[in-house]
N, C-alpha and C positions, 0 to 999 in steps of 0.2 A: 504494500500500500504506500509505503514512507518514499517509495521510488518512483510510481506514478506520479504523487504529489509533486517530487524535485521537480519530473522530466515536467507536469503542468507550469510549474514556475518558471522553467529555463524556457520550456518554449514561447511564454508569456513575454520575457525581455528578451527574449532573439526578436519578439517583432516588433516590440518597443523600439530597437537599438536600430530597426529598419526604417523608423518614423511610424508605425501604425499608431493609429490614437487606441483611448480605452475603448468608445462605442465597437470601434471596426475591431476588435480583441474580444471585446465580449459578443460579440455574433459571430464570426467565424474561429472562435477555441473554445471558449468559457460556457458558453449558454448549451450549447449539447452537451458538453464534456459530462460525465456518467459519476462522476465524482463530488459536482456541485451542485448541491442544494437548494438554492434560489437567488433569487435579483443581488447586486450588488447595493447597498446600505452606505450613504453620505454619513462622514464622521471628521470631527474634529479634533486636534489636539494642541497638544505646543506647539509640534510643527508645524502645523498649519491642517488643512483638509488631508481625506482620504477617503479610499472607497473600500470597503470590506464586501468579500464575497463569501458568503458560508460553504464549507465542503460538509461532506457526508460523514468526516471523523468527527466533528463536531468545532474541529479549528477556521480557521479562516485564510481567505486569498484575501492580501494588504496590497493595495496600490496608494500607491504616492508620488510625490515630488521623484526621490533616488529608485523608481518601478516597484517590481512584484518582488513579496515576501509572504512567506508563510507567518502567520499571526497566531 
């Protein structure tokens, strides 16, 4: 499971690093992918914004400012 998760986050800022935006990321990776749970959720912090996207382990896909992290 912990290895799908990486490969979903690497391939996440492979298309980041391409210029893809978030929307165009989350319909062609995120939104099918058989691992994620539902819509991606606006949040705030010190740093500033970010998007969380819940997986099916119960953690979360973090985008931000420096791209995707496991949460």
């Amino acid at each position: 499971m912990a290895d799908v998760i990486s490969k979903l986050v690497r391939e996440c800022n492979a298309a980041r690093g391409k210029g893809v935006d978030f929307p165009t990321i989350w319909q062609t990776v995120l939104k099918a992918h058989p691992y994620v749970a539902g819509h991606p959720k606006q949040g705030l912090n010190d740093s500033g914004p970010f998007l969380e996207v819940p997986l099916i382990t119960g953690r979360h896909l973090v985008y931000d400012p420096s791209g995707f992290r496991l949460g």
